[in-house]
LOLUM-824515 format. One record per atom (N, C-alpha, C): x, y, z; chain. Coordinates in steps of 0.05 Angstrom, whole numbers. Example, Ala and Ser with C-alpha at 12.3 -4.5 7.8 and 13.67 -1.06 7.14 Angstrom:
! LOLUM-824515
      X      Y      Z chaine
    264   -114    156      A
    246    -90    156      A
    264    -66    156      A
    257    -45    142      A
    273    -21    143      A
    258      1    157      A
***
This chain:
! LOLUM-824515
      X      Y      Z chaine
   -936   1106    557      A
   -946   1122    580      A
   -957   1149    569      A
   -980   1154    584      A
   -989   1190    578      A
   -976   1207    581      A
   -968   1229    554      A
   -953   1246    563      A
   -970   1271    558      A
   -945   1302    560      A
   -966   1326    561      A
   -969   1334    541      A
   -990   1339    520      A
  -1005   1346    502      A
  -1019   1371    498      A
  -1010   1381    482      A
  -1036   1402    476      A
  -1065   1396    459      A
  -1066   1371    451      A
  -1091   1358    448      A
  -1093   1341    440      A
  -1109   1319    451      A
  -1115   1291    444      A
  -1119   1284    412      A
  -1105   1265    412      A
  -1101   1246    381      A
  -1131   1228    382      A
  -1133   1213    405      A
  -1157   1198    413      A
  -1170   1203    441      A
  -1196   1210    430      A
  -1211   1209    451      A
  -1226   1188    450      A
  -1217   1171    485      A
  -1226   1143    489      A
  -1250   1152    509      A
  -1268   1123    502      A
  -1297   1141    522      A
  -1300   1104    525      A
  -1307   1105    548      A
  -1308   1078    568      A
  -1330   1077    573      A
  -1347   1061    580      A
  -1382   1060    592      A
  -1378   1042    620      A
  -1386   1052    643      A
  -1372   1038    673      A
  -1405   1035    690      A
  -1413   1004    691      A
  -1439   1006    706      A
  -1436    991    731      A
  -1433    996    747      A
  -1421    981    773      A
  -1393    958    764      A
  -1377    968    748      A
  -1359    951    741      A
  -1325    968    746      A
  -1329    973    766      A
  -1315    995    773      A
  -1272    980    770      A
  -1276    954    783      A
  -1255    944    781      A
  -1236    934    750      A
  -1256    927    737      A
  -1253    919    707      A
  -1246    948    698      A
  -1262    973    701      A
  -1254   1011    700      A
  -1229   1017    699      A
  -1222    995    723      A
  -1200   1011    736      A
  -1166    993    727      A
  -1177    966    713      A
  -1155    947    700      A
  -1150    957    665      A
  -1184    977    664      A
  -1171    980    632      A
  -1156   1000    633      A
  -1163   1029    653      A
  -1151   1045    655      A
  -1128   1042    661      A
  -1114   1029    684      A
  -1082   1019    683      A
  -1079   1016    652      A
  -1084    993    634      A
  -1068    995    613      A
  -1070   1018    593      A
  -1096   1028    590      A
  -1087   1060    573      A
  -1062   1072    586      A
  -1060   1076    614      A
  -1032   1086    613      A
  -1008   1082    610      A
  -1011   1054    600      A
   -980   1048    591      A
   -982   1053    563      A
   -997   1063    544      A
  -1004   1055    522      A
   -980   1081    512      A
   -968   1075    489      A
   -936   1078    482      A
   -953   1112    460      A
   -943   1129    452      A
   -945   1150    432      A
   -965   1161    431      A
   -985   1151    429      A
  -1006   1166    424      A
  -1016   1184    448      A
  -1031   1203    438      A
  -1041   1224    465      A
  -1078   1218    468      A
  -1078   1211    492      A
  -1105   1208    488      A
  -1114   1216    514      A
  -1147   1226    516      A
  -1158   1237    532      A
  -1187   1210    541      A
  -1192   1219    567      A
  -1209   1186    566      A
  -1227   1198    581      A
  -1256   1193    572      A
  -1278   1201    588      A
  -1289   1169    585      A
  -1294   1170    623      A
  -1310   1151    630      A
  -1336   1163    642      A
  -1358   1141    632      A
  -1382   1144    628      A
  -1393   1131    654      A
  -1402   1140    672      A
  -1417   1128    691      A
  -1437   1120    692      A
  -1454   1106    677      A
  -1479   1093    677      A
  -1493   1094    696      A
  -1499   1115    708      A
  -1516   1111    741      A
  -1517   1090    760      A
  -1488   1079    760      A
  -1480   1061    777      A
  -1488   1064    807      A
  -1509   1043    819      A
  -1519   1038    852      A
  -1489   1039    866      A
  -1467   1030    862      A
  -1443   1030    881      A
  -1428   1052    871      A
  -1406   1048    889      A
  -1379   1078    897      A
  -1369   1073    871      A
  -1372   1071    844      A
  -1351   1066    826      A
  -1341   1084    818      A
  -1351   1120    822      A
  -1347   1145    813      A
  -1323   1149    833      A
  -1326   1148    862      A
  -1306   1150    887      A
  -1285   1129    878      A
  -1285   1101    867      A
  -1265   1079    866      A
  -1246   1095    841      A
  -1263   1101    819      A
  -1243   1114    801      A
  -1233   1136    802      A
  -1247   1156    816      A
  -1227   1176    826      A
  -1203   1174    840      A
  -1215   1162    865      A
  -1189   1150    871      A
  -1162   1145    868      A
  -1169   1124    849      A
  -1149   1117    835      A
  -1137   1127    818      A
  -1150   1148    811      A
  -1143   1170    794      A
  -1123   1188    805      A
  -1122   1191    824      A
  -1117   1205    838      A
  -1090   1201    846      A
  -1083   1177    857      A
  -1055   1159    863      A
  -1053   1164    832      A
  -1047   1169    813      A
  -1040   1167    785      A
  -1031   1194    785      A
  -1042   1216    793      A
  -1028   1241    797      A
  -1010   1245    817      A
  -1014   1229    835      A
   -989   1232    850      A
   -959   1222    842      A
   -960   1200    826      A
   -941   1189    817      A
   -928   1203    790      A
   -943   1227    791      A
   -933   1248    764      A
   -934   1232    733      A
   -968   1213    736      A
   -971   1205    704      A
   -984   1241    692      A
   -986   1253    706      A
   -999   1279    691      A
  -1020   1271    684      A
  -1045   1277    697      A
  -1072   1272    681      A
  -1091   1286    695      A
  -1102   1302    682      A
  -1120   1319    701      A
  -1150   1314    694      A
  -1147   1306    718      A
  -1175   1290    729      A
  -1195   1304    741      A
  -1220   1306    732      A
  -1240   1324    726      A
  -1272   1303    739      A
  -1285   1303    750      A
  -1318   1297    752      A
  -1335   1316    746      A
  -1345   1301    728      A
  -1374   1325    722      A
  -1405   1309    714      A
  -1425   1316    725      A
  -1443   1298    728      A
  -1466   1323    699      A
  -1483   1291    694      A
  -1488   1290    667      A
  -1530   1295    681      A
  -1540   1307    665      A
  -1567   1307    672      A
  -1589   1303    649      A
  -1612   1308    640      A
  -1625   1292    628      A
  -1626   1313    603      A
  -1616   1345    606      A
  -1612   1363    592      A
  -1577   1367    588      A
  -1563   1350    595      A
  -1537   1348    584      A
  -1519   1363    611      A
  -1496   1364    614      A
  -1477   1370    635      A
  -1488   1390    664      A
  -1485   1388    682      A
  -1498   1399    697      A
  -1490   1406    722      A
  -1456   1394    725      A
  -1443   1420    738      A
  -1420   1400    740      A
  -1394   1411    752      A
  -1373   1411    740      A
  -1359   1421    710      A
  -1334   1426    720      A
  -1322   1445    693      A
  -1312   1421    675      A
  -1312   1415    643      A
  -1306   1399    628      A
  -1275   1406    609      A
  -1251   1396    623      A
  -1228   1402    611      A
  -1235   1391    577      A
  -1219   1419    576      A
  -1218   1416    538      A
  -1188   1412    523      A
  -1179   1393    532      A
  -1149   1393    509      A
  -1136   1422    523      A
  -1123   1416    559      A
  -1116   1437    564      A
  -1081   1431    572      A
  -1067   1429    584      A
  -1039   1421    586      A
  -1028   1390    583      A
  -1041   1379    609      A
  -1045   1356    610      A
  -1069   1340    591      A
  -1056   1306    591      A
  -1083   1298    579      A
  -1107   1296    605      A
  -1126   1292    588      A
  -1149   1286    614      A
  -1169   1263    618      A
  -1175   1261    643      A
  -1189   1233    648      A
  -1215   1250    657      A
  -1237   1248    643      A
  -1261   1259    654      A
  -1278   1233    660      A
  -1298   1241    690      A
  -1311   1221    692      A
  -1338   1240    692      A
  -1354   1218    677      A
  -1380   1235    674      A
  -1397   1213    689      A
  -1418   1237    699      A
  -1430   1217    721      A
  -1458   1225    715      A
  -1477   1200    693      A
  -1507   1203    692      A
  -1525   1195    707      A
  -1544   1212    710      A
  -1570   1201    729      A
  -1576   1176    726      A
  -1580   1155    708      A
  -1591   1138    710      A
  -1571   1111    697      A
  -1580   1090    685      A
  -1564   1071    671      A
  -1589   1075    644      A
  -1571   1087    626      A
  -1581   1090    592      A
  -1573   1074    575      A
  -1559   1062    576      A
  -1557   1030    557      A
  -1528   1033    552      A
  -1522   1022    531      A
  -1489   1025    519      A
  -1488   1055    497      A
  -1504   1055    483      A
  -1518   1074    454      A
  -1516   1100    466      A
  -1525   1101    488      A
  -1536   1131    498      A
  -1511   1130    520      A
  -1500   1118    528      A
  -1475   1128    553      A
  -1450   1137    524      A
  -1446   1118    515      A
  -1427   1122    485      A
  -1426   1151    469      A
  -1452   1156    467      A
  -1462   1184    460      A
  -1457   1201    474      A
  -1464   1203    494      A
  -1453   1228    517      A
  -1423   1230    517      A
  -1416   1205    515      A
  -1382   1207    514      A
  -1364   1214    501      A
  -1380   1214    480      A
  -1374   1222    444      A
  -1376   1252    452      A
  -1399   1259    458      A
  -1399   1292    452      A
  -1383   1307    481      A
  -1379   1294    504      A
  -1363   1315    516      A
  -1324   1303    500      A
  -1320   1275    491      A
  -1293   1276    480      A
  -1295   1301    454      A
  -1314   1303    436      A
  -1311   1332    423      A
  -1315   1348    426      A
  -1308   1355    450      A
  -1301   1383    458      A
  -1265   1400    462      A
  -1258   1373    454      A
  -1226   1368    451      A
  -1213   1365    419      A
  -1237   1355    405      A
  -1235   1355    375      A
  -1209   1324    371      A
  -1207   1313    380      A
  -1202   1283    377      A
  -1193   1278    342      A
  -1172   1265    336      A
  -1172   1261    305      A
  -1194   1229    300      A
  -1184   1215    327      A
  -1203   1189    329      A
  -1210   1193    350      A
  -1245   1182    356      A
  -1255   1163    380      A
  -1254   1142    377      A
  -1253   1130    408      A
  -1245   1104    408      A
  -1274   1092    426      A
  -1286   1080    417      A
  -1308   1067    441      A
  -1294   1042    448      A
  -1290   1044    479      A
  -1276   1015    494      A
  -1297   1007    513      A
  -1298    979    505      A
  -1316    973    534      A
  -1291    962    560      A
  -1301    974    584      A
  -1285    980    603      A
  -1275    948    614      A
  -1291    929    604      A
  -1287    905    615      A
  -1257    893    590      A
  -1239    905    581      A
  -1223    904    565      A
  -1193    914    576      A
  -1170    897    565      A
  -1144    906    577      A
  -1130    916    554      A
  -1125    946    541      A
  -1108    947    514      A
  -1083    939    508      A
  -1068    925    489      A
  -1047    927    487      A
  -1022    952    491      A
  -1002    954    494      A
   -986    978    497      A
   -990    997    466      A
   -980    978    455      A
   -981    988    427      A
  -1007    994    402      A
  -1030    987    419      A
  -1058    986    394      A
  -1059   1011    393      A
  -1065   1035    414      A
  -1075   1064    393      A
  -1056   1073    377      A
  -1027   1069    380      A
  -1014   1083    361      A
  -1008   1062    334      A
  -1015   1043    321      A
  -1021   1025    313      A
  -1043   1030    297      A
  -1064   1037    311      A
  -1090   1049    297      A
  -1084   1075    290      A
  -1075   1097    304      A
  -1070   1117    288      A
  -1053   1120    263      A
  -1036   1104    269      A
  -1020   1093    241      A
  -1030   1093    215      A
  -1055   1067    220      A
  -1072   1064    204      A
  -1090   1077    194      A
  -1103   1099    207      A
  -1120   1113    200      A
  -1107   1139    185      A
  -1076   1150    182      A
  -1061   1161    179      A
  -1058   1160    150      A
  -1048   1134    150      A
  -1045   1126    121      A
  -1064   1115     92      A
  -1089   1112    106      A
  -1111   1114    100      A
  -1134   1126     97      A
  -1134   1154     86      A
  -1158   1171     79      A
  -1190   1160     79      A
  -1195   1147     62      A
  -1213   1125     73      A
  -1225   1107     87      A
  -1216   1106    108      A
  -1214   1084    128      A
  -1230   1105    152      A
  -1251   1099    158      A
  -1273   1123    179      A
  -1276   1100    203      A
  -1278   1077    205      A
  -1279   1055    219      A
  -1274   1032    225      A
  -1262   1020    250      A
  -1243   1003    247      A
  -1244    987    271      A
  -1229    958    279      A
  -1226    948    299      A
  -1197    937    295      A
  -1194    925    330      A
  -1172    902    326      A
  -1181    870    326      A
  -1159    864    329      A
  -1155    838    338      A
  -1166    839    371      A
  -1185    818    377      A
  -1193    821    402      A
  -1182    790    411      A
  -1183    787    435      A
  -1178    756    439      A
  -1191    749    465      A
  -1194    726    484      A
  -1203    733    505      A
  -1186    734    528      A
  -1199    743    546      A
  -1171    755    571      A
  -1165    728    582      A
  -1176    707    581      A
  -1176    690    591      A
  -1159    671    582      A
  -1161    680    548      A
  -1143    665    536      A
  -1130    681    512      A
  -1108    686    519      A
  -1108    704    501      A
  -1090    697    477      A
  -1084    676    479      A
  -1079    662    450      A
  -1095    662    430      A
  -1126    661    432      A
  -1149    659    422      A
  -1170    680    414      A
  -1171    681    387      A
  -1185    710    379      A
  -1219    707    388      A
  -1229    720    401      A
  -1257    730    401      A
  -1269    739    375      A
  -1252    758    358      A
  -1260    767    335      A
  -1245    788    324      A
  -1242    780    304      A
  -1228    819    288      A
  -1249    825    261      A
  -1263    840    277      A
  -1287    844    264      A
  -1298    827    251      A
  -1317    838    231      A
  -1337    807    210      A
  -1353    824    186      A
  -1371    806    182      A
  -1384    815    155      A
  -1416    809    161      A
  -1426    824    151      A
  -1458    830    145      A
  -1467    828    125      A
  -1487    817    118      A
  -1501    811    102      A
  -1538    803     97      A
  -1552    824     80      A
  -1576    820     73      A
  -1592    809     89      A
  -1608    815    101      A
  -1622    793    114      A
  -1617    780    138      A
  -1593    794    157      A
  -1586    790    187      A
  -1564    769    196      A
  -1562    770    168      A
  -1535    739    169      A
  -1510    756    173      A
  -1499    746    199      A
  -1462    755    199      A
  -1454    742    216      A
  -1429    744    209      A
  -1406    734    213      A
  -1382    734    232      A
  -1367    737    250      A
  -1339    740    256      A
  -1317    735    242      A
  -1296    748    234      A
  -1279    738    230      A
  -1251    725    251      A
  -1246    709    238      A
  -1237    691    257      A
  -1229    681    279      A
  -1260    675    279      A
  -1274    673    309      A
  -1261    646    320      A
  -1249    653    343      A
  -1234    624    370      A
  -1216    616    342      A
  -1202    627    325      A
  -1181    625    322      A
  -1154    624    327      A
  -1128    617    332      A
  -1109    620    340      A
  -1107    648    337      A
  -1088    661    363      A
  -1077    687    347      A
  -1061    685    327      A
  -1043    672    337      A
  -1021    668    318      A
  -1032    656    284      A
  -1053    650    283      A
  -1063    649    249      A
  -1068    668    238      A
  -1082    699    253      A
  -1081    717    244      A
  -1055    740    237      A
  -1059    765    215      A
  -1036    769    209      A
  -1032    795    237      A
   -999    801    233      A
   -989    813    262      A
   -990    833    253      A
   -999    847    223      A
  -1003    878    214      A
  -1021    886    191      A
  -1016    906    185      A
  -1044    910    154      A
  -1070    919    168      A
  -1082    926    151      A
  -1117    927    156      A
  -1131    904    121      A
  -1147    891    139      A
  -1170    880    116      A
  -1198    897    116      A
  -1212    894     91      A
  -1238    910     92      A
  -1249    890    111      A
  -1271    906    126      A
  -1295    894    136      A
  -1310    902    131      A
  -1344    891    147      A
  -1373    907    142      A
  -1381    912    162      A
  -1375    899    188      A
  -1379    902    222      A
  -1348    903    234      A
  -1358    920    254      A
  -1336    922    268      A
  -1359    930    305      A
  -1344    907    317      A
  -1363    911    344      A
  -1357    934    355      A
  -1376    940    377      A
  -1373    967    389      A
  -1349    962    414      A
  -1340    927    418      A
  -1324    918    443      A
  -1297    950    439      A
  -1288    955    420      A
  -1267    963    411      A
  -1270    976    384      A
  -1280   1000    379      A
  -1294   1012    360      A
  -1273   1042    353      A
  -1259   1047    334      A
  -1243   1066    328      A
  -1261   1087    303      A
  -1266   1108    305      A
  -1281   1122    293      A
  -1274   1157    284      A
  -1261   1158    257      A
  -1251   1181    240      A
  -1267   1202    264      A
  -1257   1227    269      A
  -1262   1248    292      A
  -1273   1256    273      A
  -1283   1260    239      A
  -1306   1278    227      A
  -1326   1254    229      A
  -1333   1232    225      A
  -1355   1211    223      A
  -1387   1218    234      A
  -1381   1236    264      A
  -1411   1242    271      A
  -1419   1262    256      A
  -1405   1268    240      A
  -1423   1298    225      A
  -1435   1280    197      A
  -1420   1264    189      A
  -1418   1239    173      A
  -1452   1224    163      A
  -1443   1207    189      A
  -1455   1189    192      A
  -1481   1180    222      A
  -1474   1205    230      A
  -1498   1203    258      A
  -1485   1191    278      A
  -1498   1183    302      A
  -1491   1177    331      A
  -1492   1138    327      A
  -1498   1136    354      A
  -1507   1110    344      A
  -1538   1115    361      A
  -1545   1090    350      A
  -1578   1092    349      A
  -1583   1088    386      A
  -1595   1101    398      A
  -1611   1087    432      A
  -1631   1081    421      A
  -1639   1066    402      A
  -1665   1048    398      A
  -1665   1023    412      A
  -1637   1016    421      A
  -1631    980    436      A
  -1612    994    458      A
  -1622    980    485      A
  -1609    991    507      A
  -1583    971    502      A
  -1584    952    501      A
  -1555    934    492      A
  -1549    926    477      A
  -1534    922    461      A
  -1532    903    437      A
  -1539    919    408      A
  -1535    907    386      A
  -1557    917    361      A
  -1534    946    339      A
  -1532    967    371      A
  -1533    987    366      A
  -1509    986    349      A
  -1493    969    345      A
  -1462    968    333      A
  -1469    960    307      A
  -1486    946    299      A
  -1491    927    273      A
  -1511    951    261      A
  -1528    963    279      A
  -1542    985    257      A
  -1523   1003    252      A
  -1496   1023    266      A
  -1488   1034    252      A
  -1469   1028    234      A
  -1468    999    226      A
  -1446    986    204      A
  -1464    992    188      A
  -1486    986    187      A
  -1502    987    165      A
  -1506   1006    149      A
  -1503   1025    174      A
  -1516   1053    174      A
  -1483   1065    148      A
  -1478   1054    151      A
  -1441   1063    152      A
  -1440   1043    110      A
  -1446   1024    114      A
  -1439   1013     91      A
  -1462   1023     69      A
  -1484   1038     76      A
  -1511   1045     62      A
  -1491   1072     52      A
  -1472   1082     64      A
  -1463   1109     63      A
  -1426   1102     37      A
  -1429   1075     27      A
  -1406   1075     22      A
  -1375   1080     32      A
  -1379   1070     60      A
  -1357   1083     77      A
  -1336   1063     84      A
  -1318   1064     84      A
  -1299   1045     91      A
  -1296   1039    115      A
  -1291   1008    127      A
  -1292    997    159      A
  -1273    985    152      A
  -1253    965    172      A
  -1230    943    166      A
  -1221    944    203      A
  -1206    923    195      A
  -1194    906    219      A
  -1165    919    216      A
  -1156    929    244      A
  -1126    931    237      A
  -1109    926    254      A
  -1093    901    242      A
  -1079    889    252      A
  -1052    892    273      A
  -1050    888    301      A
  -1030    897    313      A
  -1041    918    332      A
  -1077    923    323      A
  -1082    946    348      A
  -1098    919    366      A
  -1084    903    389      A
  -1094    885    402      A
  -1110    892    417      A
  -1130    875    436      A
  -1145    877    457      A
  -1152    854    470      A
  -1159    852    500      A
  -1168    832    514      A
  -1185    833    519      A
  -1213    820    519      A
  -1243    824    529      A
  -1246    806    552      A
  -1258    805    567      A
  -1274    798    588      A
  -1301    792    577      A
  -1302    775    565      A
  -1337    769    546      A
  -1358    773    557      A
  -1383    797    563      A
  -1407    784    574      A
  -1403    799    601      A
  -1372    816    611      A
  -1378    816    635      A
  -1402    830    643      A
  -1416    860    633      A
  -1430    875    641      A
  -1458    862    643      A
  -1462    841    622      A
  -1482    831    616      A
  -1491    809    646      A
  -1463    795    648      A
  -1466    778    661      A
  -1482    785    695      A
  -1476    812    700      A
  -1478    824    726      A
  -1515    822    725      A
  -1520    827    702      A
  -1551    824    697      A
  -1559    804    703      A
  -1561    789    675      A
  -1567    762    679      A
  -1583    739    708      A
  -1598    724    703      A
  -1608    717    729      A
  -1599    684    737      A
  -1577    676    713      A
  -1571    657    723      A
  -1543    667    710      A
  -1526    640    707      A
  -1504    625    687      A
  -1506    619    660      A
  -1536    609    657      A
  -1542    606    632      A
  -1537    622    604      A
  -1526    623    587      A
  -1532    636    558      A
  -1564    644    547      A
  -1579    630    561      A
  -1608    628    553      A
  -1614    657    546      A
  -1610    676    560      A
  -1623    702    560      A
  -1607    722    543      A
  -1585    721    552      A
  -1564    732    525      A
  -1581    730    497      A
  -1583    698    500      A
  -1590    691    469      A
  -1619    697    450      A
  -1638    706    478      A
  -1661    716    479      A
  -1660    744    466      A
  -1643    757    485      A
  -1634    789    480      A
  -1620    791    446      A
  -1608    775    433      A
  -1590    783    414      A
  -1616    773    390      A
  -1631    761    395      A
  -1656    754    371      A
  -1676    770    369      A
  -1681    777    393      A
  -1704    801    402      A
  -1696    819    385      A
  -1664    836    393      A
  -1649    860    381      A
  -1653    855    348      A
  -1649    830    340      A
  -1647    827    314      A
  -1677    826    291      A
  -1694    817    317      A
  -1720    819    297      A
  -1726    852    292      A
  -1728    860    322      A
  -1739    889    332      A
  -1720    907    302      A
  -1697    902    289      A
  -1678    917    282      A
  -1694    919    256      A
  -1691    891    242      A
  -1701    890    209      A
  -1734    890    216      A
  -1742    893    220      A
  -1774    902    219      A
  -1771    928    198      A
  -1753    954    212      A
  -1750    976    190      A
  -1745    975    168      A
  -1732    944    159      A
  -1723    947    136      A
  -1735    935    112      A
  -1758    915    124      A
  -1771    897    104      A
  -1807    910    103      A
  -1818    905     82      A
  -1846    901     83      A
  -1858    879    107      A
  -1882    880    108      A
  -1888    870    142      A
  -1888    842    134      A
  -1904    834    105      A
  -1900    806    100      A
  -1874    794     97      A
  -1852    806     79      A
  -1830    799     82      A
  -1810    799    103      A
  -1815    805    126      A
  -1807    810    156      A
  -1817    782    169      A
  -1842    780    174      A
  -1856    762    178      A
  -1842    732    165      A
  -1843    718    140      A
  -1832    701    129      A
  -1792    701    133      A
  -1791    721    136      A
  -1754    724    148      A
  -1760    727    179      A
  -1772    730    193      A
  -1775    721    227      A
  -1777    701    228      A
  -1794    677    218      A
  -1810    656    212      A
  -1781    635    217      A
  -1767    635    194      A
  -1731    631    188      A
  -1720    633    203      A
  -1720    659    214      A
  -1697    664    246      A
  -1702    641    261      A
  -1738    645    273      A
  -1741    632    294      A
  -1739    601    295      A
  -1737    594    268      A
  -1729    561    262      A
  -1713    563    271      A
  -1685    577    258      A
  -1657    569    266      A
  -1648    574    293      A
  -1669    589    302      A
  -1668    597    335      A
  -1672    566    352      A
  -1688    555    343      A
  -1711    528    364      A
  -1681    510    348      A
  -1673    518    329      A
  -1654    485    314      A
  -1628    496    333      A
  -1616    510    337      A
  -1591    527    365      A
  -1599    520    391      A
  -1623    525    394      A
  -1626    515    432      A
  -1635    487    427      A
  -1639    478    415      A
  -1647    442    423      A
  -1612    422    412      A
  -1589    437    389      A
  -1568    427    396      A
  -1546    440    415      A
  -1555    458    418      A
  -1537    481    429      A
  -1537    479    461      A
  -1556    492    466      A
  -1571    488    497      A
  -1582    462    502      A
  -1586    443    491      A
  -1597    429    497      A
  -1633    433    520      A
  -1646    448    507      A
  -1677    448    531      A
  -1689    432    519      A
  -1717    437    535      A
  -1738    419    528      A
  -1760    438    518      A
  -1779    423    507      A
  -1797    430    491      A
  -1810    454    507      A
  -1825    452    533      A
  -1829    472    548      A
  -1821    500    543      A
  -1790    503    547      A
  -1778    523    549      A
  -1772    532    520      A
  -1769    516    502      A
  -1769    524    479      A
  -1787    542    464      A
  -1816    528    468      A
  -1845    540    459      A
  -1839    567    473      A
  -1839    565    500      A
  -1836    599    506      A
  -1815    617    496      A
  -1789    602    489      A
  -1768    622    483      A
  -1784    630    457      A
  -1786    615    437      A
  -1800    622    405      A
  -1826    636    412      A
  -1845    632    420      A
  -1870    639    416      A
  -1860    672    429      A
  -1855    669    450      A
  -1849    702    468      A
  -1836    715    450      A
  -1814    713    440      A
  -1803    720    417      A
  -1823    729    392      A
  -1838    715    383      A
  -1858    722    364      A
  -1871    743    363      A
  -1883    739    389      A
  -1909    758    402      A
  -1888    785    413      A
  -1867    792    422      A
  -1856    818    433      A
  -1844    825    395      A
  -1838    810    388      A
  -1830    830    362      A
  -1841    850    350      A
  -1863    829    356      A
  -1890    846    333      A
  -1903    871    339      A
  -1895    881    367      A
  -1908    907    377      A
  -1890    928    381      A
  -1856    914    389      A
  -1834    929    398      A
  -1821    944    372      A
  -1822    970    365      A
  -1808    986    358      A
  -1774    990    367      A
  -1774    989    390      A
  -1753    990    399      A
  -1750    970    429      A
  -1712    967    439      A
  -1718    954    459      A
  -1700    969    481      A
  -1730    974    499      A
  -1713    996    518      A
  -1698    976    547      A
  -1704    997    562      A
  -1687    975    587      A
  -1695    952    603      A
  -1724    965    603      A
  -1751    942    625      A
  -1747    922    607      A
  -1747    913    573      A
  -1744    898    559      A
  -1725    879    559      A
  -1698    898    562      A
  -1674    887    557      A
  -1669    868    587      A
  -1676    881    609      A
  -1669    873    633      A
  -1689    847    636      A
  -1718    853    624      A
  -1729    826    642      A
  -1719    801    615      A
  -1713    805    587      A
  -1705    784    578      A
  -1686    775    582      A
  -1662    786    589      A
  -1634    778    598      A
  -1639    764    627      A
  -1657    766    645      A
  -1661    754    662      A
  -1679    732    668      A
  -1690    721    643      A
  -1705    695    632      A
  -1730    697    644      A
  -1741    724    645      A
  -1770    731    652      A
  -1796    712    635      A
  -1785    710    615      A
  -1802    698    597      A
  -1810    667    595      A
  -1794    652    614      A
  -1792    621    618      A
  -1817    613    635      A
***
């Protein structure tokens, strides 16, 4: 449970886009969460519904019950904070909800969250996506780890899914050259993985992202070049180009909700568009990193193994295929970046 602090160990920063209920299931479990002191800014994505009123709320019955947490709103503008007062590591820990004009992706809500949690000076941030239930024991677990490890600037847990939570989603993975990666042991038993330690990694998702409190002076923000997605794998990169140490550490658990935020998008049930969105992100990404012919001949490859995934995978037909590949072709080649009109009409199979 949260206790009174004179300043946060972790500052946790949540991203909440009309997902106010999932907000409000992760938030219950940070407060059981055992030792550690942590301060939690939730990020309001310019949510169309009451999710700012739902989490206050509830915030609120949380002070009454004397968890101590002083609960703060302050709304975010296109030049940065813009009224409300922003508690700084003052008696209590604190739950700030920051409330932005618009919906800015994951990259850019993350970022705002990052810079009002350092204003508290945090030893770790924690990026949680809100659609997640923590174990009691993962931040102090991770602080542990990061304690005993000088080296160690970035990290994940064991994730599994809420649904099943016998079953790992992932504890982190590996990257490699040329856009190839990995999970590690992905829809694995939990129980195969180990119950402590940290292993090296090269990715660590942003689902559950633990990050050394000097790293942004480090290593930079993360990129708003991709309104969803991407932005986690460029700053591994960004992170391993820098010789920096990442790893998995074992015993800081988590439950995901896979897809929820995505899913609210989305224009059907299908994976189709997801899978649109995560190739798009991936061409749009390595464009910076290759000559245009060698980009070109490594797109070429993607998009094979792309059409050889939806014809065993998805099972479509030729129709829908030609357009998933060819659209794909033709938006790479102009897109620098992928903003929201992008992200939104591919996730919603505009392109079929």
């Amino acid at each position: 449970m949260l206790t009174k602090s004179e300043g946060p160990q972790i500052g946790v920063i949540l991203i909440n886009w009309n997902g106010w209920a999932d907000t409000i299931e992760c938030l219950d479990s940070l407060l059981q969460a055992s030792e550690a002191r942590l301060d939690i800014t939730v990020v309001d994505n310019g949510s169309s519904d009451d999710s700012v009123d739902r989490i206050r709320d509830w915030a609120r019955t949380r002070v009454e019950k004397e968890q101590l947490l002083d609960v703060r709103v302050v709304n975010w503008g296109k030049s940065g904070w813009s009224s409300g007062a922003i508690p700084t590591g003052g008696k209590y820990p604190a739950l700030r909800i920051v409330r932005v004009w618009e919906n800015t992706g994951f990259a850019k809500g993350a970022n705002i969250g990052m810079r009002v949690a350092a204003l508290s000076s945090p030893k770790l941030y924690w990026l949680l996506n809100n659609d997640t239930i923590v174990d009691p024991l993962c931040p102090s677990v991770a602080l542990q780890a990061f304690g005993r490890d000088a080296a160690l600037v970035c990290a994940t847990g064991p994730i599994v899914y809420s649904g099943d939570r016998s079953t790992v989603w992932n504890c982190g993975g590996w990257l490699w050259y040329g856009g190839l990666r990995k999970y590690s042991s992905s829809n694995h038993p939990l129980a195969s993985v180990p119950k402590s330690g940290v292993q090296r990694r090269t990715f660590v998702t942003g689902c559950s992202m633990f990050l050394r409190g000097d790293i942004l002076t480090r290593a930079g923000m993360l990129s708003e070049d991709f309104f969803f997605g991407e932005e986690d794998i460029e700053f591994c990169l960004r992170l391993r180009r820098l010789k920096l140490k990442m790893g998995c550490i074992y015993g800081a658990l988590v439950a995901h909700k896979v897809s929820a935020s995505a899913d609210r998008l989305a224009a059907s049930d299908s994976n189709l568009g997801r899978a649109y969105v995560q190739y798009l992100n991936r061409l749009v990404h390595y464009k910076r990193y290759l000559s245009p012919l060698a980009w070109r001949l490594w797109k070429a490859l993607q998009l094979a193994v792309a059409a050889i995934t939806l014809l065993r995978v998805y099972r479509v037909g030729a129709p829908v295929l030609f357009r998933f590949v060819s659209n794909l072709w033709r938006q790479s080649e102009r897109l620098v970046t992928v903003d929201r009109e992008t992200f939104v009409a591919a996730i919603q199979e505009r392109w079929k």
